[in-house]
Chimera marker file (.cmm) of the C-alpha trace (Angstrom):
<marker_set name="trace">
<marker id="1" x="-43.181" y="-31.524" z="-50.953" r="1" g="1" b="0" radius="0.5"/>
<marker id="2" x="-46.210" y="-29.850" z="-52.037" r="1" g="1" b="0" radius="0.5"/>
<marker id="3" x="-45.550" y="-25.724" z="-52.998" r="1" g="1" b="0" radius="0.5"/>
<marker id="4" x="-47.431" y="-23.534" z="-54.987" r="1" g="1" b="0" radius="0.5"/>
<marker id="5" x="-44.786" y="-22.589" z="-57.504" r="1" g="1" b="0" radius="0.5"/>
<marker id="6" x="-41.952" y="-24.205" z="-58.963" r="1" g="1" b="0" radius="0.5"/>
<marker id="7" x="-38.691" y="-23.783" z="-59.333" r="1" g="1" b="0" radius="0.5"/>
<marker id="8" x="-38.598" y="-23.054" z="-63.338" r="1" g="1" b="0" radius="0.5"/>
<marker id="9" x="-41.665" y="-20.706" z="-62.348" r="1" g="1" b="0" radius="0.5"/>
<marker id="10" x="-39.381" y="-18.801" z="-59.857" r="1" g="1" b="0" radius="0.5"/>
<marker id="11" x="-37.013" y="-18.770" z="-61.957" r="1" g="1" b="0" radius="0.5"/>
<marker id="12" x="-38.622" y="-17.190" z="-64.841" r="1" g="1" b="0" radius="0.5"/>
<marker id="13" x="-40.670" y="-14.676" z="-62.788" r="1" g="1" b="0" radius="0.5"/>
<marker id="14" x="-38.132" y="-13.346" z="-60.332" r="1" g="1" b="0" radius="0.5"/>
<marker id="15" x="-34.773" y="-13.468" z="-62.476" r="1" g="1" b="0" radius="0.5"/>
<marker id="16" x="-34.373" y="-11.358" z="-65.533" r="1" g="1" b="0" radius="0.5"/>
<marker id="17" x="-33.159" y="-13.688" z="-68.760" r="1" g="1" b="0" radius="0.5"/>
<marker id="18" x="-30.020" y="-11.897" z="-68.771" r="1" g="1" b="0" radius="0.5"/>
<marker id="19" x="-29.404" y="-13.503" z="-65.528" r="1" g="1" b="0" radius="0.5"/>
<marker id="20" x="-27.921" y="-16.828" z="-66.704" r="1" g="1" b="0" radius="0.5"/>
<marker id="21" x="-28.819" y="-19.217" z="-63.376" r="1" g="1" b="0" radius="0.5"/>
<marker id="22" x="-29.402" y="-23.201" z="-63.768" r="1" g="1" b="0" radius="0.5"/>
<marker id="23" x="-33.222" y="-23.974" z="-62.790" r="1" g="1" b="0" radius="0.5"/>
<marker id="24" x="-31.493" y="-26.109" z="-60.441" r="1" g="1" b="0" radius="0.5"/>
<marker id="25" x="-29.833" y="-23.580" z="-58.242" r="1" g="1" b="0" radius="0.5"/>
<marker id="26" x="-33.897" y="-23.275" z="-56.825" r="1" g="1" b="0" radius="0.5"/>
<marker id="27" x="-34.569" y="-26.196" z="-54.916" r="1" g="1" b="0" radius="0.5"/>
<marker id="28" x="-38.526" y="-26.897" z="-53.754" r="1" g="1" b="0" radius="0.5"/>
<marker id="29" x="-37.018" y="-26.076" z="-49.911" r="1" g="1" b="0" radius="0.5"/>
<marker id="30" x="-35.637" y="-22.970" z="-50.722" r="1" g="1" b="0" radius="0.5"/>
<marker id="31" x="-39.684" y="-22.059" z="-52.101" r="1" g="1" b="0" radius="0.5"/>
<marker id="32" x="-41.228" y="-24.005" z="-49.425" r="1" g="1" b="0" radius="0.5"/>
<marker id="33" x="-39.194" y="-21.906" z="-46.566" r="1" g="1" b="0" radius="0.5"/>
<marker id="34" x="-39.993" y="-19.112" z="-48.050" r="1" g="1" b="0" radius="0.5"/>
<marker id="35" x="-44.087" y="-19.903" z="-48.446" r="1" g="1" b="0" radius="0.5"/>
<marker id="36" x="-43.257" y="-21.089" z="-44.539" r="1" g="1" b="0" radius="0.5"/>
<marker id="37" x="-41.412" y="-17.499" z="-43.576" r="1" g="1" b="0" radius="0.5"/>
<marker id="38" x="-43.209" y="-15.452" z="-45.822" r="1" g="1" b="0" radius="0.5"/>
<marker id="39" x="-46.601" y="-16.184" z="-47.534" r="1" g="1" b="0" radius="0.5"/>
<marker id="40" x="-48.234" y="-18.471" z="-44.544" r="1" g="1" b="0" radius="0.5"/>
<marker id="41" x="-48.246" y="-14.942" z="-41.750" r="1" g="1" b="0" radius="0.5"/>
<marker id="42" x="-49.851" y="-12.980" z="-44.005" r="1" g="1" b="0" radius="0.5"/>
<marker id="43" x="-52.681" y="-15.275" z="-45.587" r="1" g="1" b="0" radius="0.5"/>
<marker id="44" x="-53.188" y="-17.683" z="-43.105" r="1" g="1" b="0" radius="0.5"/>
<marker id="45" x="-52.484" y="-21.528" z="-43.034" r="1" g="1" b="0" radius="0.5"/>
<marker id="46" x="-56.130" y="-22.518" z="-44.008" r="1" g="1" b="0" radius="0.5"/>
<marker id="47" x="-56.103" y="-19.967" z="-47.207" r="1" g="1" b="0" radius="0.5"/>
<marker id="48" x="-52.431" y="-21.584" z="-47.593" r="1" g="1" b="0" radius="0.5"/>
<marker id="49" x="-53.732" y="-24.929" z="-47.998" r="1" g="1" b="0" radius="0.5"/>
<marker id="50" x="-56.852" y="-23.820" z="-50.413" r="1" g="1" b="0" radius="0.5"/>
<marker id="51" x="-54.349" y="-22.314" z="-52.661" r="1" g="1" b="0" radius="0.5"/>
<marker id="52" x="-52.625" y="-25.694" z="-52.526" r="1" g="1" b="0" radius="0.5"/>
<marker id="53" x="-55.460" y="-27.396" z="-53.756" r="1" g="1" b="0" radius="0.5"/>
<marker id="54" x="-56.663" y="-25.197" z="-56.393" r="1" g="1" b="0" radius="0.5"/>
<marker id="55" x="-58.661" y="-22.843" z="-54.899" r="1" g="1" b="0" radius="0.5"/>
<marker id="56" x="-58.925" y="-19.096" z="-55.826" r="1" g="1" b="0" radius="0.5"/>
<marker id="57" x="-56.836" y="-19.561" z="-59.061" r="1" g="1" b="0" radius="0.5"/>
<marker id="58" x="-56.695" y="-15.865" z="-60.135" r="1" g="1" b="0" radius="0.5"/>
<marker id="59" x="-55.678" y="-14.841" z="-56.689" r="1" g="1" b="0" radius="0.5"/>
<marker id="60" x="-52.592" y="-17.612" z="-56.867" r="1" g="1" b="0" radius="0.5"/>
<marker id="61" x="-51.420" y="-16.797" z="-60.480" r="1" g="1" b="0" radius="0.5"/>
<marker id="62" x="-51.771" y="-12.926" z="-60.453" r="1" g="1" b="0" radius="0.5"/>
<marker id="63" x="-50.604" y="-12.085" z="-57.105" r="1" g="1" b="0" radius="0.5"/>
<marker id="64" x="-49.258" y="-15.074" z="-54.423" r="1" g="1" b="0" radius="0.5"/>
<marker id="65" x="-46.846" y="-16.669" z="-57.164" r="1" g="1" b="0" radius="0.5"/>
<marker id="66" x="-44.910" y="-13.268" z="-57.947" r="1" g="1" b="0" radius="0.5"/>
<marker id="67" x="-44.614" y="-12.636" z="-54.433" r="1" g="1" b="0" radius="0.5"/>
<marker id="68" x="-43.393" y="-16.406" z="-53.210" r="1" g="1" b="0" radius="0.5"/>
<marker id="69" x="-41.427" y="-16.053" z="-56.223" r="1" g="1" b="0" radius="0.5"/>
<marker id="70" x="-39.629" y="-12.771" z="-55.117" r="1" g="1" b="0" radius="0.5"/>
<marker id="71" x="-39.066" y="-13.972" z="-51.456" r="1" g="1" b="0" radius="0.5"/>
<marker id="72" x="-37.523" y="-17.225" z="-53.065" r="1" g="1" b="0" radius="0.5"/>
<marker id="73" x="-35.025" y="-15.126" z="-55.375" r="1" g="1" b="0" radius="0.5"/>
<marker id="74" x="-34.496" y="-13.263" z="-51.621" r="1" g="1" b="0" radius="0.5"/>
<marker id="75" x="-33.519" y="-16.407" z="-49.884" r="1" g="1" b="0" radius="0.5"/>
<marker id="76" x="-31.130" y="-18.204" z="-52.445" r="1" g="1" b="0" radius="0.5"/>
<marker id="77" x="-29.494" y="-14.781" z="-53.482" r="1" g="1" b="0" radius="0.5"/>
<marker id="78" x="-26.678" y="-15.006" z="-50.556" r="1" g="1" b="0" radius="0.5"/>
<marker id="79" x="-26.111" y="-18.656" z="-51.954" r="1" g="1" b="0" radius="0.5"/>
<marker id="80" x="-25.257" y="-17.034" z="-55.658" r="1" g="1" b="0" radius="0.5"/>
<marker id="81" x="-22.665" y="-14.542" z="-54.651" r="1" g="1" b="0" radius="0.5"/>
<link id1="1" id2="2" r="1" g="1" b="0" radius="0.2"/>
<link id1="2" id2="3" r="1" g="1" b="0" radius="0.2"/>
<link id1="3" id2="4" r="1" g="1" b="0" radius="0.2"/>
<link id1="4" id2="5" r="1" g="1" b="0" radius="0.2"/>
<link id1="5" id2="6" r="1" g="1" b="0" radius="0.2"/>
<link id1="6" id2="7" r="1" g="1" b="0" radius="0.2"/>
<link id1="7" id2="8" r="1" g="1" b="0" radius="0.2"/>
<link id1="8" id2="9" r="1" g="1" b="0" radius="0.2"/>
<link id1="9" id2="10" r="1" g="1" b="0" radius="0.2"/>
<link id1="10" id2="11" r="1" g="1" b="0" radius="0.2"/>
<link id1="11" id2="12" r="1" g="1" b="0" radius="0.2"/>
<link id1="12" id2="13" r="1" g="1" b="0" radius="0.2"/>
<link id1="13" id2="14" r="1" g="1" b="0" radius="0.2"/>
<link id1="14" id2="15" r="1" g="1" b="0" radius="0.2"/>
<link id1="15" id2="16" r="1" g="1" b="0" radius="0.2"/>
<link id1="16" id2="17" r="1" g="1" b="0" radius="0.2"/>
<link id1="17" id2="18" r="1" g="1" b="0" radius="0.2"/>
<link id1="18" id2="19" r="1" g="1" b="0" radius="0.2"/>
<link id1="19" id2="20" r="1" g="1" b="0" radius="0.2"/>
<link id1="20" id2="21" r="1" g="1" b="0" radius="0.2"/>
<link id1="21" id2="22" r="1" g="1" b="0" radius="0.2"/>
<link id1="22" id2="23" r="1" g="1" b="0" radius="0.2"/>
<link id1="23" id2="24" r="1" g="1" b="0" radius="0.2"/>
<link id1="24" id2="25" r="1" g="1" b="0" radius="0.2"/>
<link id1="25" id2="26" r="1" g="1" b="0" radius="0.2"/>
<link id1="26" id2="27" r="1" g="1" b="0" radius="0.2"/>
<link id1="27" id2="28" r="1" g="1" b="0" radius="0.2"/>
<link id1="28" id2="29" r="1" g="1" b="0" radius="0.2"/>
<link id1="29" id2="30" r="1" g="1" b="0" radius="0.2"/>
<link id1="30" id2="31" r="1" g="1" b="0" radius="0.2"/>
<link id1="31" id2="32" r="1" g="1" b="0" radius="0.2"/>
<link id1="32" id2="33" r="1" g="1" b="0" radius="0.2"/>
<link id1="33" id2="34" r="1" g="1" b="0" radius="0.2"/>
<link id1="34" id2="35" r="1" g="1" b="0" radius="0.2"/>
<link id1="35" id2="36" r="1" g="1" b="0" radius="0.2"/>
<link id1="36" id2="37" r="1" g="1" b="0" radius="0.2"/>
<link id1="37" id2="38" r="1" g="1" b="0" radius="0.2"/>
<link id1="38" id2="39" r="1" g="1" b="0" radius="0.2"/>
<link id1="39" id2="40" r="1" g="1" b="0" radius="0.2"/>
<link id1="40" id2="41" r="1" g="1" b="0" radius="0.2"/>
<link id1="41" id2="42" r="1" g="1" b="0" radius="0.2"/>
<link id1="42" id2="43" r="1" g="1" b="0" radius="0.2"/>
<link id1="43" id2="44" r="1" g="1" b="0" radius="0.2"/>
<link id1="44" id2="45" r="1" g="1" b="0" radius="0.2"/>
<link id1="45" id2="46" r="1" g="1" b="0" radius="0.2"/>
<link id1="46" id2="47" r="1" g="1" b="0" radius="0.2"/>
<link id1="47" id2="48" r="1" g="1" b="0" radius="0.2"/>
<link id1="48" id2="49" r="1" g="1" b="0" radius="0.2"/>
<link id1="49" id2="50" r="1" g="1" b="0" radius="0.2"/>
<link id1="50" id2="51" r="1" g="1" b="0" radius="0.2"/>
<link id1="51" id2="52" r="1" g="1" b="0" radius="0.2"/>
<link id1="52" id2="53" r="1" g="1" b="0" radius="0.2"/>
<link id1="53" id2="54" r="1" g="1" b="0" radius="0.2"/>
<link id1="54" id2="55" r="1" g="1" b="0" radius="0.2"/>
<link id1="55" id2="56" r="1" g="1" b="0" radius="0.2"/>
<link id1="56" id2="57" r="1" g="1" b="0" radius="0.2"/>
<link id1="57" id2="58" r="1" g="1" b="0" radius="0.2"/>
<link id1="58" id2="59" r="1" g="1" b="0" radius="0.2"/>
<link id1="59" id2="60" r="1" g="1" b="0" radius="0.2"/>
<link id1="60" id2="61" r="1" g="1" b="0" radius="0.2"/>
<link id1="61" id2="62" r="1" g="1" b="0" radius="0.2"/>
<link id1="62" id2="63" r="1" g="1" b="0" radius="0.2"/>
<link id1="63" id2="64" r="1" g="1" b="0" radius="0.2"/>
<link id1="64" id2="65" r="1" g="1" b="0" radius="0.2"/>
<link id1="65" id2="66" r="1" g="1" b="0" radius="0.2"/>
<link id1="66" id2="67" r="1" g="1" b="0" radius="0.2"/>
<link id1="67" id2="68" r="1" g="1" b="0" radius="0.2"/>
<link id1="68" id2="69" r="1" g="1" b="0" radius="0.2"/>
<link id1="69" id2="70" r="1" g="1" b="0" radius="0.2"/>
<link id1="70" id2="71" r="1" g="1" b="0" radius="0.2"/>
<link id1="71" id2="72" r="1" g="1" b="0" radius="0.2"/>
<link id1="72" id2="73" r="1" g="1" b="0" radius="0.2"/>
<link id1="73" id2="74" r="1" g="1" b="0" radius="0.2"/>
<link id1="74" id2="75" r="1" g="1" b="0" radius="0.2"/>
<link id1="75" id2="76" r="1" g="1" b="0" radius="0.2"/>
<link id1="76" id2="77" r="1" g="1" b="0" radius="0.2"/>
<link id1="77" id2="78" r="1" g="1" b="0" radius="0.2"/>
<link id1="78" id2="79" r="1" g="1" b="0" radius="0.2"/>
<link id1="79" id2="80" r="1" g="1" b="0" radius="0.2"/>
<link id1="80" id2="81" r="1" g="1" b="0" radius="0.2"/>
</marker_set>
């Protein structure tokens, strides 16, 4: 399953370090639902799938991955309670 982030990347972006969570509490569904319900309406599946293959680097890094990793961190937080 192909995704634009990972999990340790979520992980480090949308939880603080004081926040003491096991990378593998993020699975690659949990960030692939979220690029599905989140990410994919707004941008578009065929700027989806350039991002996926490398395209438009700067856009991916300084603005897509803190966002996917945010609505990730929104969609496993009911499963940490």
């Amino acid at each position: 399953m192909n995704t634009l982030i990972t999990p340790a990347e979520v992980l480090d972006s949308a939880f603080s370090p004081e926040e003491l969570y096991d990378v593998m509490v993020i699975t690659p569904t949990d960030i692939a639902t979220a690029e599905e319900r989140y990410l994919i309406p707004i941008v578009g599946r065929e700027l989806y799938d350039a991002l996926l293959a490398g395209e438009y680097e700067s856009l991916r890094i300084n603005y897509v991955l803190p966002a996917v990793a945010a609505w990730t961190r929104r969609i496993i937080e009911p499963l940490l309670a």
